[in-house]
C-alpha positions in Angstrom: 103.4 -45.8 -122.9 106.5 -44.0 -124.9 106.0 -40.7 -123.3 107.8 -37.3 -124.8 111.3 -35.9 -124.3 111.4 -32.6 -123.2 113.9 -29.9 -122.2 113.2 -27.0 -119.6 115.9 -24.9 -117.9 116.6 -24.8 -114.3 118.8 -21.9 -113.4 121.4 -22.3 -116.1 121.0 -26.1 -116.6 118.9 -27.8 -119.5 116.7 -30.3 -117.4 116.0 -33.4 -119.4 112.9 -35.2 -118.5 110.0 -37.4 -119.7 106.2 -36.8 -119.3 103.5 -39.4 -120.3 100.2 -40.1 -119.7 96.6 -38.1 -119.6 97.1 -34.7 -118.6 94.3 -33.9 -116.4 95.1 -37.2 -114.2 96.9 -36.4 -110.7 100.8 -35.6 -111.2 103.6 -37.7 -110.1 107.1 -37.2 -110.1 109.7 -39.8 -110.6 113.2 -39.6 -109.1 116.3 -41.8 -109.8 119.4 -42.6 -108.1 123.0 -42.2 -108.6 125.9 -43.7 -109.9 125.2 -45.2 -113.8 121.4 -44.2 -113.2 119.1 -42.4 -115.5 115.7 -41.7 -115.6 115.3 -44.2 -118.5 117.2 -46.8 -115.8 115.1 -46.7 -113.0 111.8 -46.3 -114.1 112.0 -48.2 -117.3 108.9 -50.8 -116.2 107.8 -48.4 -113.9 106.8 -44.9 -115.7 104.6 -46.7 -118.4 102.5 -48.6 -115.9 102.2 -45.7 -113.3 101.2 -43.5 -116.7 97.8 -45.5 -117.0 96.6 -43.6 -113.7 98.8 -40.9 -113.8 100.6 -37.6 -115.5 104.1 -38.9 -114.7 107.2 -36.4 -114.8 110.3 -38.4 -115.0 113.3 -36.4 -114.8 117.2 -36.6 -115.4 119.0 -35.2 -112.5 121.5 -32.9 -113.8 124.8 -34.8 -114.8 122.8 -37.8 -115.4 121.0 -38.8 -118.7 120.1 -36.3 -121.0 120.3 -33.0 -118.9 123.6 -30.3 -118.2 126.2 -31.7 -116.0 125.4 -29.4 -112.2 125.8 -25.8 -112.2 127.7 -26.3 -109.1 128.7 -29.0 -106.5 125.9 -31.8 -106.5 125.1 -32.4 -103.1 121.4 -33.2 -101.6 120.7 -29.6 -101.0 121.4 -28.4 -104.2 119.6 -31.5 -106.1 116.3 -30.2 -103.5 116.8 -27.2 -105.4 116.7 -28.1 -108.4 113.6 -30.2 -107.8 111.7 -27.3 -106.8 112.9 -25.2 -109.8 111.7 -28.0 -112.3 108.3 -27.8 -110.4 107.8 -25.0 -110.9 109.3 -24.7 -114.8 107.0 -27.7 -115.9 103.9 -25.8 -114.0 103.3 -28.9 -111.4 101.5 -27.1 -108.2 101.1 -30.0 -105.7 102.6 -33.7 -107.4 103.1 -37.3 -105.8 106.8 -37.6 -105.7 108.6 -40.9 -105.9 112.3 -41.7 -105.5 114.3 -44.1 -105.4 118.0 -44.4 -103.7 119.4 -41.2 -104.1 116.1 -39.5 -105.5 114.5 -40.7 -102.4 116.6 -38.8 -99.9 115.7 -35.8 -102.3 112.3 -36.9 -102.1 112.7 -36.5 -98.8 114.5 -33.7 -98.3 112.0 -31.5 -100.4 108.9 -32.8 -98.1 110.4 -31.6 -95.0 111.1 -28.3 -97.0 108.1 -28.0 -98.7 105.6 -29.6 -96.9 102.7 -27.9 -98.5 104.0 -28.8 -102.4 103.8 -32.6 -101.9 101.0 -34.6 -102.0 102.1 -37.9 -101.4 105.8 -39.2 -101.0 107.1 -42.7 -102.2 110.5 -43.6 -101.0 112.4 -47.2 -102.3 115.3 -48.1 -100.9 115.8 -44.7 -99.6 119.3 -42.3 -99.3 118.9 -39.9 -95.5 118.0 -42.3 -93.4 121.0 -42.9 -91.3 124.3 -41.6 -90.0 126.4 -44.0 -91.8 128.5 -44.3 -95.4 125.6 -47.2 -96.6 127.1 -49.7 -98.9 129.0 -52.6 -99.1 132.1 -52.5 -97.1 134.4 -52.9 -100.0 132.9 -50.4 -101.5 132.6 -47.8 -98.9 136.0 -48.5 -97.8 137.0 -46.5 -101.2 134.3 -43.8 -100.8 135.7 -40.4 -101.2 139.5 -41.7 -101.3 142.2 -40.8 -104.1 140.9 -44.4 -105.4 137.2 -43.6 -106.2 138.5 -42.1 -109.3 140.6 -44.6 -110.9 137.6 -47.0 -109.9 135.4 -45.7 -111.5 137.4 -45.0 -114.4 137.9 -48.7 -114.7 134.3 -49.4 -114.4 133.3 -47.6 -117.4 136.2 -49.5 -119.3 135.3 -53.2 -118.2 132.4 -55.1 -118.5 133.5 -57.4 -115.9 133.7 -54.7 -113.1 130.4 -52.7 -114.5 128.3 -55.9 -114.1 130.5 -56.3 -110.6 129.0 -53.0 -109.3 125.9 -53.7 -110.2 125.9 -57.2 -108.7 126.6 -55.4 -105.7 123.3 -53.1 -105.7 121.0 -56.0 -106.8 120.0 -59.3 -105.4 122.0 -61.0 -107.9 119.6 -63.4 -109.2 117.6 -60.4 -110.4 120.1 -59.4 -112.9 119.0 -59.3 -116.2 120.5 -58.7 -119.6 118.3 -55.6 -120.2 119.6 -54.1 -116.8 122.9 -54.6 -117.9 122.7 -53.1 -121.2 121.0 -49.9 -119.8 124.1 -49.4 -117.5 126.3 -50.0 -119.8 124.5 -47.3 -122.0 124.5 -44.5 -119.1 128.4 -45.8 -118.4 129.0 -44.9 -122.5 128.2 -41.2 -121.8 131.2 -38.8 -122.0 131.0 -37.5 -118.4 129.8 -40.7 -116.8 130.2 -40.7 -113.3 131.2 -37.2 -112.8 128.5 -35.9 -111.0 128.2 -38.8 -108.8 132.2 -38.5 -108.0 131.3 -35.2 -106.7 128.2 -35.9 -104.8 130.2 -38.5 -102.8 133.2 -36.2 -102.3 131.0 -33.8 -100.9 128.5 -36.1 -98.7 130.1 -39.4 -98.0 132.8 -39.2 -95.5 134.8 -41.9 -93.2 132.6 -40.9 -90.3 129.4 -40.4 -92.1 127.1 -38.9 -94.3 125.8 -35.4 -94.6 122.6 -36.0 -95.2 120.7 -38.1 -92.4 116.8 -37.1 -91.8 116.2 -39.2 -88.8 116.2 -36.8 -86.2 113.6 -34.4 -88.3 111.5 -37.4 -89.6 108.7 -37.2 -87.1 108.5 -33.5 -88.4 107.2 -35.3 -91.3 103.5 -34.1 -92.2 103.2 -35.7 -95.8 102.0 -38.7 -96.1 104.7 -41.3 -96.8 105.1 -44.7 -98.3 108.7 -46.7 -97.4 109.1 -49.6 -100.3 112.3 -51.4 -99.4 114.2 -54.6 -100.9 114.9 -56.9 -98.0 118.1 -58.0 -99.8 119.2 -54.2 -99.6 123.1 -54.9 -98.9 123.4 -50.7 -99.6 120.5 -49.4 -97.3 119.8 -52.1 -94.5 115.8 -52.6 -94.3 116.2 -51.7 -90.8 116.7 -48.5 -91.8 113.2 -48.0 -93.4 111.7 -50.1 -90.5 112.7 -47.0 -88.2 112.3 -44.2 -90.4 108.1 -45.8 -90.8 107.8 -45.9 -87.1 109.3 -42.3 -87.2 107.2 -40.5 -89.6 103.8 -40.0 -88.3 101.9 -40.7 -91.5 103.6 -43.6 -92.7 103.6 -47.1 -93.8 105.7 -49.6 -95.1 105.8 -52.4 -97.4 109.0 -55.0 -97.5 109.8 -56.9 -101.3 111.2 -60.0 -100.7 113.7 -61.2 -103.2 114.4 -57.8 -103.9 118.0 -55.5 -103.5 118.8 -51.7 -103.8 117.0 -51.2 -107.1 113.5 -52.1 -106.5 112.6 -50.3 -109.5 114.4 -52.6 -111.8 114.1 -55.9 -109.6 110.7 -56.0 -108.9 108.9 -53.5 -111.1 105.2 -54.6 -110.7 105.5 -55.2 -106.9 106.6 -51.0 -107.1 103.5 -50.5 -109.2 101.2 -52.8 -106.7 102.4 -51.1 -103.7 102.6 -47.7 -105.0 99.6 -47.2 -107.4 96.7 -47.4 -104.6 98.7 -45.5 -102.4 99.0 -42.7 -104.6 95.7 -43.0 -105.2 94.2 -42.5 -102.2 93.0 -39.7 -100.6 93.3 -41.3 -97.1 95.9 -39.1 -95.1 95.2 -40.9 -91.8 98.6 -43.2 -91.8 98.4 -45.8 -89.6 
């Protein structure tokens, strides 16, 4: 299903986003990660099959995609924010919400906020749920350094080093030309990278992460799906093991032969796992 562009304004930024599907079917909202992610990355596979069953809003964060680079410092909090200001601009009362990476620790974030505005919460290969700089360690030796710059700089020049990085998020033998070419696409844009510079200056530090929900997980009340890659060299699978046993209304489900980027690796195991889940209206967990 092609969906349609549209534009709405959150605060002072022009929030880019896609909608598709019937419009009196339950709403779910599609998050994406960071880095050379878009809305269009992610959930490429993913939007059109979940739009059979669903009115799917699939937004760009701001400073990704199509939308306004951040009105101010991009860090979880303000990202949460933002969230709840598109929910409200696009008129969504009570949606599903699924993110991945990055728009999973949002995901997250806003549930423990906003407990009464989500109905059901997917999270893939989830940002939040630990204390360290997740990554691969030649990568997160670099995080937040005077060399994350000139890295990424080079990235967006080479083809060698942007199919590097994403070798590095994906279990390699998962990478596809189409994957590729949508990366390189985001990594075209004029201020590629910017937004995600600043979200790792401001929460990615030698000695940890800002954002880290473990400790309020069991305050938890939505009811929550983990989806995690078991190849997951960013966010170990451990991780979501802990967070599931954590989160009283919870369950998880485990993709073998899978990385970081579930959405892109393993598209219709997302859409198995996710669709009757989002589905059902039985909020007893485990």
């Amino acid at each position: 299903m092609v969906g349609s562009r549209r534009t709405v304004r959150v605060g002072s930024a022009a929030v880019s986003y896609i909608v598709s599907g019937r419009k009196d079917a339950p709403a779910v909202v599609l998050l994406h990660g960071g880095g050379f992610d878009a809305t269009t990355v992610s959930w490429r596979d993913v939007r059109p099959a979940l739009s059979e069953s669903f009115r799917v809003y699939a937004l760009d964060w701001p400073g990704y995609g199509e939308s306004d680079p951040p009105e101010r410092t991009p860090t979880t909090e303000y990202y949460i924010e933002v969230l709840d200001g598109f929910l409200d601009a696009v008129g969504i009362e009570q949606p599903a919400l699924l993110g991945v990476s990055l728009g999973g620790g949002i995901a997250l974030g806003y549930a423990l906020a906003h407990p009464t505005r989500v109905r059901r919460l997917v999270a893939v290969d989830s940002y939040g749920l630990g204390s360290t700089v997740p990554g691969h360690p030649i990568t997160t030796s670099i995080v937040g350094s005077v060399l994350s710059t000139p890295l990424w700089w080079l990235i967006r020049r080479s083809r060698l080093l942007a199919l590097l990085s994403i070798w590095l998020v994906i279990h390699p033998p998962n990478l596809t030309t189409e994957l590729f070419d949508d990366v390189l696409v985001q990594l075209d844009r004029p201020d590629a990278t910017n937004a995600w510079q600043a979200f790792q200056r401001a929460e990615l530090g030698r000695w940890g992460v800002q954002t880290n929900y473990v400790d309020v997980l069991p305050a938890l009340s939505v009811p929550t799906l983990f989806v995690h890659g078991e190849q997951d060299a960013l966010v170990p699978v451990e991780w979501a093991q802990r967070a599931a046993m954590l989160v009283p209304c919870s369950d998880l489900r485990v993709l073998s032969a899978c990385g970081h980027w579930a959405p892109r690796e393993r598209p219709d195991a997302v859409v198995d796992v996710a669709r009757p889940f989002l589905v059902s209206s039985d909020d007893r967990g485990k």
